[in-house]
C-alpha positions in Angstrom: 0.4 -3.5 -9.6 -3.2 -1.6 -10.1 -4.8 -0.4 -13.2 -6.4 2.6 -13.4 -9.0 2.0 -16.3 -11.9 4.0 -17.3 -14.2 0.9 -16.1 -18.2 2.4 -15.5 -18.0 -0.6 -12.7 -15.0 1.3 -11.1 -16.0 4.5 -11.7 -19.3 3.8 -10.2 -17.6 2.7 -6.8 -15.1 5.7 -6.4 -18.0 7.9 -6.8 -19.5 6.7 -3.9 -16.7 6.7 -1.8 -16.2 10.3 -3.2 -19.8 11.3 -2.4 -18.8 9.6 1.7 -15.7 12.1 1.2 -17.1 14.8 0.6 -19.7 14.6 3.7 -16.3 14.0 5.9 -17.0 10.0 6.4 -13.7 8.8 5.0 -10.5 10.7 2.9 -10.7 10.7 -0.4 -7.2 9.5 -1.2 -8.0 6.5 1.0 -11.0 6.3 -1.2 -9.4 6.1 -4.2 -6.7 3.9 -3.4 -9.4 1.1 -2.0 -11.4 1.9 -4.7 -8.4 0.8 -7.2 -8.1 -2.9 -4.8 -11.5 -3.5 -4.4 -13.4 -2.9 -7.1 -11.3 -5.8 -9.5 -12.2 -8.1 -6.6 -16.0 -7.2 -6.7 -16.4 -8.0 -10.3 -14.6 -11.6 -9.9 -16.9 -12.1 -7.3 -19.9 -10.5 -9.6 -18.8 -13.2 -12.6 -18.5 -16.0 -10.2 -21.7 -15.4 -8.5 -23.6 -15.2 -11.7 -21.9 -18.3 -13.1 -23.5 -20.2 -10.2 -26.7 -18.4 -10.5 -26.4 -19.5 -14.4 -26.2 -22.6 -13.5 -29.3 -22.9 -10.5 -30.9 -21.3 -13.7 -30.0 -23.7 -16.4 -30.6 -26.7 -14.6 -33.8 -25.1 -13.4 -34.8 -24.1 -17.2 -33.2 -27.6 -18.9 -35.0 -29.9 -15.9 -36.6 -28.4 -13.1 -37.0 -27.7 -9.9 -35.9 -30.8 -8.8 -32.6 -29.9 -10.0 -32.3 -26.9 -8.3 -33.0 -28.6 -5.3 -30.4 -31.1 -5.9 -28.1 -28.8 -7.0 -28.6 -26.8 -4.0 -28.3 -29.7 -1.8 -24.7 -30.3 -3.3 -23.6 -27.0 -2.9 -22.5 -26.6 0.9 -20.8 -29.9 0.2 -18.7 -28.2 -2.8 -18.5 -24.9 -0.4 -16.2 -27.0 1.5 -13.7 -26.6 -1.4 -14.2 -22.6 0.1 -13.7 -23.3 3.9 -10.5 -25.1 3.5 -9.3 -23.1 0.8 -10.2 -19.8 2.5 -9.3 -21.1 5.7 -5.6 -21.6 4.4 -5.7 -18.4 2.2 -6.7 -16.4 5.3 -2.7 -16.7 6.5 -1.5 -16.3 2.8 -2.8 -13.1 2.0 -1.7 -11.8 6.1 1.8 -12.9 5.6 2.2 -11.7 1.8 0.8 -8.3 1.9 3.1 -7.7 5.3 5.9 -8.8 3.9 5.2 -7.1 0.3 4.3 -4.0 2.6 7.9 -4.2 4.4 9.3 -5.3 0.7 10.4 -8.3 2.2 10.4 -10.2 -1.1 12.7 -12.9 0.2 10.0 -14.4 2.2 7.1 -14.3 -0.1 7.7 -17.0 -2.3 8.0 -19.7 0.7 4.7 -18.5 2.2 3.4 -19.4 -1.3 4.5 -22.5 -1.5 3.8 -23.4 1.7 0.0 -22.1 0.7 0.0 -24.4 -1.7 1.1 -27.6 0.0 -1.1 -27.4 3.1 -4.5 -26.5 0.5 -3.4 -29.9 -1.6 -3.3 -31.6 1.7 -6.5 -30.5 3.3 -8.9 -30.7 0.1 -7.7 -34.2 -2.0 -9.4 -36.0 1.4 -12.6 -34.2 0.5 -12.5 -35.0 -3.0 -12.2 -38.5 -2.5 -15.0 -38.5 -0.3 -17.2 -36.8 -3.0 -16.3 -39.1 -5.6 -17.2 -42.8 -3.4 -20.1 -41.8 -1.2 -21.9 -38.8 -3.4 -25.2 -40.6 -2.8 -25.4 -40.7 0.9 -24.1 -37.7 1.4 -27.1 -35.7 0.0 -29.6 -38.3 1.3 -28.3 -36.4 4.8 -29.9 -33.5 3.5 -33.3 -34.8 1.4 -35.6 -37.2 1.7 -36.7 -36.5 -1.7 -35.3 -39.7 -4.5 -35.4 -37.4 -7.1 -33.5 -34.3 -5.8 -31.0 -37.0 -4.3 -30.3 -38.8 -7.5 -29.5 -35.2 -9.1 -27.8 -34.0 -6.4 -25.4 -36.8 -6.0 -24.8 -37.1 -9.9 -23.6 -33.8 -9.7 -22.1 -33.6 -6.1 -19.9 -36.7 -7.3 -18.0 -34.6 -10.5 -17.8 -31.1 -9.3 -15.7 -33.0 -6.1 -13.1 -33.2 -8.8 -12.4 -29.4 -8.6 -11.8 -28.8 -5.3 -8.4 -29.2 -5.1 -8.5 -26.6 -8.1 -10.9 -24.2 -6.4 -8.8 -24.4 -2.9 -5.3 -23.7 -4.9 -7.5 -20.7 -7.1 -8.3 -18.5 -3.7 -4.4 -19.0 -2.6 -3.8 -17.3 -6.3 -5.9 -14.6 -5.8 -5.0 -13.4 -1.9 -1.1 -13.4 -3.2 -2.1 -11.0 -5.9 -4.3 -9.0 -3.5 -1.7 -9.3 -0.6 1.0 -7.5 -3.0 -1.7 -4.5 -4.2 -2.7 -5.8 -7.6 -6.4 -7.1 -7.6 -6.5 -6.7 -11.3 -4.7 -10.1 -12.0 -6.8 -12.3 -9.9 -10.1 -10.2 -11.5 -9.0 -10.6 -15.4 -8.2 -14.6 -14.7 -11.0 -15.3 -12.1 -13.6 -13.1 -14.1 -12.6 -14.9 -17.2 -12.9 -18.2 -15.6 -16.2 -17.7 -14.8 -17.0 -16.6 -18.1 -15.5 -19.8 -19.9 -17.7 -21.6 -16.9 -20.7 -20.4 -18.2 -20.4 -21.1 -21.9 -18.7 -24.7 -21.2 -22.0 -25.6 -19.1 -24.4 -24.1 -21.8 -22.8 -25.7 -24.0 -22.4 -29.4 -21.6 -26.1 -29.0 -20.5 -28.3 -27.9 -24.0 -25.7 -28.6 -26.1 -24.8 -32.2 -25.2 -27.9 -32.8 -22.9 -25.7 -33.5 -20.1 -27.9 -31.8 -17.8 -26.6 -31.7 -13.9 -24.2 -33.3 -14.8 -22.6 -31.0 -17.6 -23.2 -28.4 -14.9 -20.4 -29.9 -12.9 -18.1 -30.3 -15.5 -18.2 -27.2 -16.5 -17.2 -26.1 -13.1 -14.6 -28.5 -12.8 -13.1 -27.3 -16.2 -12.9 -24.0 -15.3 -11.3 -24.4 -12.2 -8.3 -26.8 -13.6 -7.7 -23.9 -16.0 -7.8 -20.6 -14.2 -5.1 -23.2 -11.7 -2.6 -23.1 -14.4 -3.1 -19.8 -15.3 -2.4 -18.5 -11.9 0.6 -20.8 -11.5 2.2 -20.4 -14.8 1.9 -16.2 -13.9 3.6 -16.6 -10.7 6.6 -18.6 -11.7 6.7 -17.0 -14.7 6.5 -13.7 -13.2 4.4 -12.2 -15.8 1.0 -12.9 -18.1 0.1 -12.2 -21.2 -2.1 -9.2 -21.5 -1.7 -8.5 -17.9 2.4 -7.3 -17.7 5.1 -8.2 -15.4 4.6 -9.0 -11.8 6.9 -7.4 -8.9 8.0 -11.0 -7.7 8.5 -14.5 -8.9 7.8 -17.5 -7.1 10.2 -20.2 -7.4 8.5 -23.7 -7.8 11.5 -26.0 -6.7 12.2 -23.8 -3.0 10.9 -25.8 0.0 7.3 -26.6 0.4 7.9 -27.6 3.8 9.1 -24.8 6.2 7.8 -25.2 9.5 7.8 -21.2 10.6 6.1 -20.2 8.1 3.4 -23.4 8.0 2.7 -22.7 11.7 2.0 -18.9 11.0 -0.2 -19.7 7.9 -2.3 -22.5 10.6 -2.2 -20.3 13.5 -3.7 -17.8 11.7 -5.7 -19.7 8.9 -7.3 -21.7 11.6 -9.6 -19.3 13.1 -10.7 -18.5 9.4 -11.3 -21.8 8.6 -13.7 -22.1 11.7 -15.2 -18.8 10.2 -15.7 -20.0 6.9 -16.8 -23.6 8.1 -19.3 -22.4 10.1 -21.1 -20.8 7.5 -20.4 -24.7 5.1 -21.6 -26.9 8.0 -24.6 -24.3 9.0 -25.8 -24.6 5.8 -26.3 -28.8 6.0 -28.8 -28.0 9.0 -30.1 -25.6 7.1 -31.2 -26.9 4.3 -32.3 -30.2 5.8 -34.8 -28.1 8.1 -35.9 -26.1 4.7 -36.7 -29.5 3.4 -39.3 -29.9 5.6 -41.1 -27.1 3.8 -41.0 -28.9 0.5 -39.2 -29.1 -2.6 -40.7 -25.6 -4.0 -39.7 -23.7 -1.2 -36.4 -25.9 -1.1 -35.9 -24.4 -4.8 -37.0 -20.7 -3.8 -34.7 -20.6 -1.2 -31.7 -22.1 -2.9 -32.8 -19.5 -5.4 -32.3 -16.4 -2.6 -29.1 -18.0 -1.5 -27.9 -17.6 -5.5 -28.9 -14.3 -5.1 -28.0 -13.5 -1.8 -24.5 -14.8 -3.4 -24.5 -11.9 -6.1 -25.7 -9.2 -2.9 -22.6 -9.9 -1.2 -19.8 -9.5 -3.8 -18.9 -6.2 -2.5 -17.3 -7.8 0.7 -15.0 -10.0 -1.8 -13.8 -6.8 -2.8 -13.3 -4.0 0.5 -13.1 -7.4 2.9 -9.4 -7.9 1.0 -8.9 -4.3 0.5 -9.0 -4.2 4.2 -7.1 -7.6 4.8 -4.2 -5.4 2.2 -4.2 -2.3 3.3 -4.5 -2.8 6.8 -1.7 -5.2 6.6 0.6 -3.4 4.4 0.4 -0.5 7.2 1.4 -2.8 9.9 4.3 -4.0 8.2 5.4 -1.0 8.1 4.7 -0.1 11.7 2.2 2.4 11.4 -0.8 0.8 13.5 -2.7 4.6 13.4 -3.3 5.1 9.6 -3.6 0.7 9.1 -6.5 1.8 11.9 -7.9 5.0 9.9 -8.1 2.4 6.6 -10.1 0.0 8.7 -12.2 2.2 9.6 -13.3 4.1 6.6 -13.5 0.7 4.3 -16.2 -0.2 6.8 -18.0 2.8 6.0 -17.2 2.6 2.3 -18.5 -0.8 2.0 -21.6 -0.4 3.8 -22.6 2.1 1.1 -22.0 -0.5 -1.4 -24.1 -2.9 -0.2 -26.8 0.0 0.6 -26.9 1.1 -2.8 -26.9 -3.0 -4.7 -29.4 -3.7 -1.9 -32.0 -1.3 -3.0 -31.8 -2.4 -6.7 -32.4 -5.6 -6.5 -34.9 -5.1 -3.6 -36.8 -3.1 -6.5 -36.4 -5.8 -9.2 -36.9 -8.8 -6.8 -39.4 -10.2 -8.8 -38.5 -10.4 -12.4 -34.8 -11.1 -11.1 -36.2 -14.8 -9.5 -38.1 -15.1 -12.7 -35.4 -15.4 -14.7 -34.5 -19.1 -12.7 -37.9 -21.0 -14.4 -39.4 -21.3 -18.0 -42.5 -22.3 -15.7 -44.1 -20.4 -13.0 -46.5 -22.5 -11.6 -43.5 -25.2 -10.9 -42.1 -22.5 -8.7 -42.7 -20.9 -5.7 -42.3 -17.7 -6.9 -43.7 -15.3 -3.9 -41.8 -16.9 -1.2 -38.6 -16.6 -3.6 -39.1 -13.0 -4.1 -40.0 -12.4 -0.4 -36.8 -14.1 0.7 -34.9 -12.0 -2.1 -36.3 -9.1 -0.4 -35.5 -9.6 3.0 -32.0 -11.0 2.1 -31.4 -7.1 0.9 -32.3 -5.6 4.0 -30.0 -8.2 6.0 -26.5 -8.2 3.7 -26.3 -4.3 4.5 -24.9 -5.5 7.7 -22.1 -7.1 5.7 -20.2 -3.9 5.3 -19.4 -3.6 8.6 -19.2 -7.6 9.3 -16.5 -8.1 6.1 -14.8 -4.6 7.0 -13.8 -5.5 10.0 -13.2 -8.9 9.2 -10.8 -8.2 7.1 -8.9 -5.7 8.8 -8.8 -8.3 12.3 -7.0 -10.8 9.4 -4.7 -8.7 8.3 -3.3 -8.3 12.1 -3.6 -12.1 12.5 -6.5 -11.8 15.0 -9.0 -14.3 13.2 -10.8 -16.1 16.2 -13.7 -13.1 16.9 -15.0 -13.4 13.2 -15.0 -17.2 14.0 -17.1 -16.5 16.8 -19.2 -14.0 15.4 -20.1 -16.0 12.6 -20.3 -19.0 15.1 -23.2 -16.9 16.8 -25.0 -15.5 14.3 -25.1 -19.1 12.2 -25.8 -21.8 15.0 -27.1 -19.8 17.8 -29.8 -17.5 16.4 -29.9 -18.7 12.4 -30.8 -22.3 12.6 -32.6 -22.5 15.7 -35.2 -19.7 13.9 -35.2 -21.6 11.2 -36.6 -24.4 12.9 -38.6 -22.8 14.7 -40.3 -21.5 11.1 -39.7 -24.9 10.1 -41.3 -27.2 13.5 -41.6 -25.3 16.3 -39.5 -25.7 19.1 -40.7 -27.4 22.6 -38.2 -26.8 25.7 -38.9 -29.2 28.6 -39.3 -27.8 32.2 -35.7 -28.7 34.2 -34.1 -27.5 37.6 -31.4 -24.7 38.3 -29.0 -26.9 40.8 -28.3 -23.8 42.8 -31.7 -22.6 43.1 -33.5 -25.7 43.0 -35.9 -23.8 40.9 -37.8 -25.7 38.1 -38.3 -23.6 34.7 -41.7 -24.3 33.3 -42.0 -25.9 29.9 -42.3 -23.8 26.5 -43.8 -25.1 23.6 -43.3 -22.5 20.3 -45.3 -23.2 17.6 -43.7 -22.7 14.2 -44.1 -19.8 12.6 -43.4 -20.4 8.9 -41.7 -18.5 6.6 -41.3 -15.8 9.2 -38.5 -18.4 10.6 -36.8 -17.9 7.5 -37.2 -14.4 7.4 -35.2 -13.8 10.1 -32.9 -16.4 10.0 -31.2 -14.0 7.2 -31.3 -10.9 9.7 -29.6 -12.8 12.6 -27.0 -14.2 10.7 -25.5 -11.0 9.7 -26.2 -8.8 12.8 -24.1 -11.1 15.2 -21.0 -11.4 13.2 -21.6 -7.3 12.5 -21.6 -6.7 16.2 -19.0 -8.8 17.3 -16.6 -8.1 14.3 -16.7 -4.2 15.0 -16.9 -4.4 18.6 -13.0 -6.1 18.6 -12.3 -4.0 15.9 -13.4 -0.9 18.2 -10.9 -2.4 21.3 -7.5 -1.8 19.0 -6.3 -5.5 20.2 -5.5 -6.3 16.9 -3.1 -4.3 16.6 -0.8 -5.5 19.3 -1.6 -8.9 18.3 0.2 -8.0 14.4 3.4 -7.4 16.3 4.0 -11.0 16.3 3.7 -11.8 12.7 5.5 -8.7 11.1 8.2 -9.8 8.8 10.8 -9.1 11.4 9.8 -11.7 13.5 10.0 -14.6 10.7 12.2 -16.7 9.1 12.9 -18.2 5.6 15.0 -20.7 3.6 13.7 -19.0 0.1 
């Protein structure tokens, strides 16, 4: 189900994927038709991008950069609400939009259940974990008893939403996976709209500062939840119309087919996503050792960053439900032509957002402080800029990546992300951070001592391209197995013909 509406968002993307038509870089049907998927799923990722950059900048306007520290510090920890969710919503939206492709409706609603009761089972661990050790969990991270205090006050009530957050992406890749990204935008977007005015009015309003910040959160997660369930049994919304297929909340939960499809494949985007989570714990504990202001300028150009790299929410799915309703119907050569030309698409996107806010770096990060001085303003903007050349190389990394789902073949996104995160990302980081000294020691076979290297750190320039390495490797290695056509031999095995169902 896609709407067609005279959006200026909308219209905005088909006219770039018109102008790439017109100099023969993709078709413009195809255009159009990823255009009408991706676009929804660009402004859901636009609203909830801001909503967490809203909130970096109330607590940064309402208490300072302490909080934003703190409430950076929380955030991978919440991001694992993300992994696990993704990781599971990885094999939901393959086996839904194959089986919506081959109109295999009989078999949908048990992958949706099933969805739902591995995301329950994988996330209410973590949020007990949140809510009992909030405290140490961030001292991991900071040294710092301020940023700590904040950052566990707030680490300890936004763990209440992760089972909400994890069942929320399952929601939206259903939606996607049977062609109508205009349901999971309009509730999503919304979400994050009723976000942001619940924590304005939590953190001014009630002075519940970090706190009210996580509330919020929670709040908005427990509601756009029951939104997206009461739609899918229901079969229809308010406002939004009827849906092609109703989910049935008392079929079996527990079908082992179709949980072993949804791990096989949602495993190897778990590690993807988890890389990324987990990196980011390093990360920030080696970007602690520059201080608390660059601490805050970073987490700052990660909010940013954030906002920079919506439009793979929206072509990485198109991809992930194009690509996959082709193979479900068995035609591997145009599902190959539609990865292909969203790659292109979206790394026109991100060319054109990237410029923008590379022009308006500056005033953009000033928008995060009433205070200046408190802030480290040039190394914000500096990281801002650099973070735009970098998440150009996301059109081709999320492309791909979503295509390679959509087929089932998830593990070389794991290991390009794997690569680009720990093997070049956080080692240059620490090298900005520390330095790095690598002792002299003896090839066995050669009997060959290496002499020692000492690297003295090189500051910010660590950081700099930290943000370059972690997209390039994940870009290269993503299009590379694109580029083989494996993929496509490996989608034979999940097609709807191959499965089973008791719904």
């Amino acid at each position: 189900m896609v709407r067609s509406v005279p959006n200026p968002f909308r219209l905005a993307i088909l006219w770039i994927g018109l102008a790439l038509a017109k100099l023969g870089l993709i078709e413009a049907e195809r255009a159009r038709r990823t255009t009408e998927l991706a676009w929804p799923r660009i402004v859901t990722g636009l609203a909830r991008m801001s909503k967490n950059a809203v909130d970096v900048a109330m607590v940064g306007v309402g208490v300072g950069s302490a909080a934003i520290a703190g409430v950076g510090f929380a955030s991978p920890f919440w991001g694992l609400a993300f992994a696990f969710g993704g990781g599971v919503a990885g094999g939901t939206i393959a086996l839904v939009s194959q089986r919506y492709g081959a109109e295999a409706f009989d078999q949908l609603g048990q992958a949706v259940r099933s969805s739902v009761l591995l995301v329950l089972v994988v996330t209410l661990p973590i949020t007990a974990t949140f809510w009992f050790v909030p405290t140490e969990l961030i001292s991991l991270l900071s040294s710092h008893p301020e940023s700590i205090e904040l950052g566990a006050t707030y680490l300890q009530i936004v763990g209440l939403g992760v089972p909400f957050a994890g069942l929320n992406l399952i929601g939206s890749r259903v939606f996607v996976g049977m062609d109508d990204a205009w349901t999971p935008m309009v509730v999503r977007a919304g979400g994050a709209v009723a976000n942001i005015v619940l924590n304005a009015v939590l953190i001014f309003g009630l002075g519940m500062d970090v706190a009210g910040a996580a509330l919020g959160t929670v709040l908005a997660n427990v509601v756009v939840s029951a939104t997206f369930a009461a739609g899918l049994v229901a079969g229809r919304l308010p406002g939004v119309g009827e849906f092609p297929v109703r989910v049935d909340p008392f079929g079996s939960y527990v079908h082992e087919p179709t949980i072993r499809d949804l791990a096989t494949i949602g495993i190897p985007v778990l590690g993807s996503k988890l890389v990324w989570t987990v990196a980011e714990f390093p990360l920030l504990a080696i970007v602690d050792v520059f201080g608390q202001d660059t601490v805050s300028a970073y987490v700052i150009a990660r909010r940013i960053w954030g906002l920079l790299n919506t439009p793979g929410w929206g072509f990485g799915l198109a991809a992930s439900s194009l690509v996959g309703q082709e193979l479900g119907t068995g035609d591997e050569i145009r599902a190959e032509q539609y990865g292909t030309e969203i790659v292109r698409f979206a790394t026109a996107v991100y060319a054109v957002g990237a410029v923008i806010v590379f022009a308006f770096a500056e005033p953009i990060v000033l928008l995060f402080t009433d205070d200046p001085a408190e802030l480290a303003v040039g190394t914000a903007v500096a990281l801002v800029q650099v973070a735009c050349l970098a998440v150009v190389l996301k059109g081709v990394s999320t492309g791909t990546a979503g295509a390679l789902k959509a087929s089932g073949d998830t593990r070389w996104p794991f290991y390009g992300q794997f690569l680009g995160m720990f093997g070049l990302a956080i080692p240059l980081t620490y090298l900005g951070a520390v330095g790095l000294e690598i002792p002299s020691w003896t090839v066995p076979v050669l009997e060959v001592a290496t002499p020692a290297v000492s690297l003295p750190a090189i500051g910010l320039l660590g950081l700099y391209l930290a943000f370059l390495a972690e997209t390039a490797a994940p870009a290269a290695i993503n299009y590379y197995r694109f580029h083989t056509g494996r993929w496509k031999a490996i989608s034979r095995g999940y097609r709807p013909e191959s499965a089973t169902s008791d719904d």
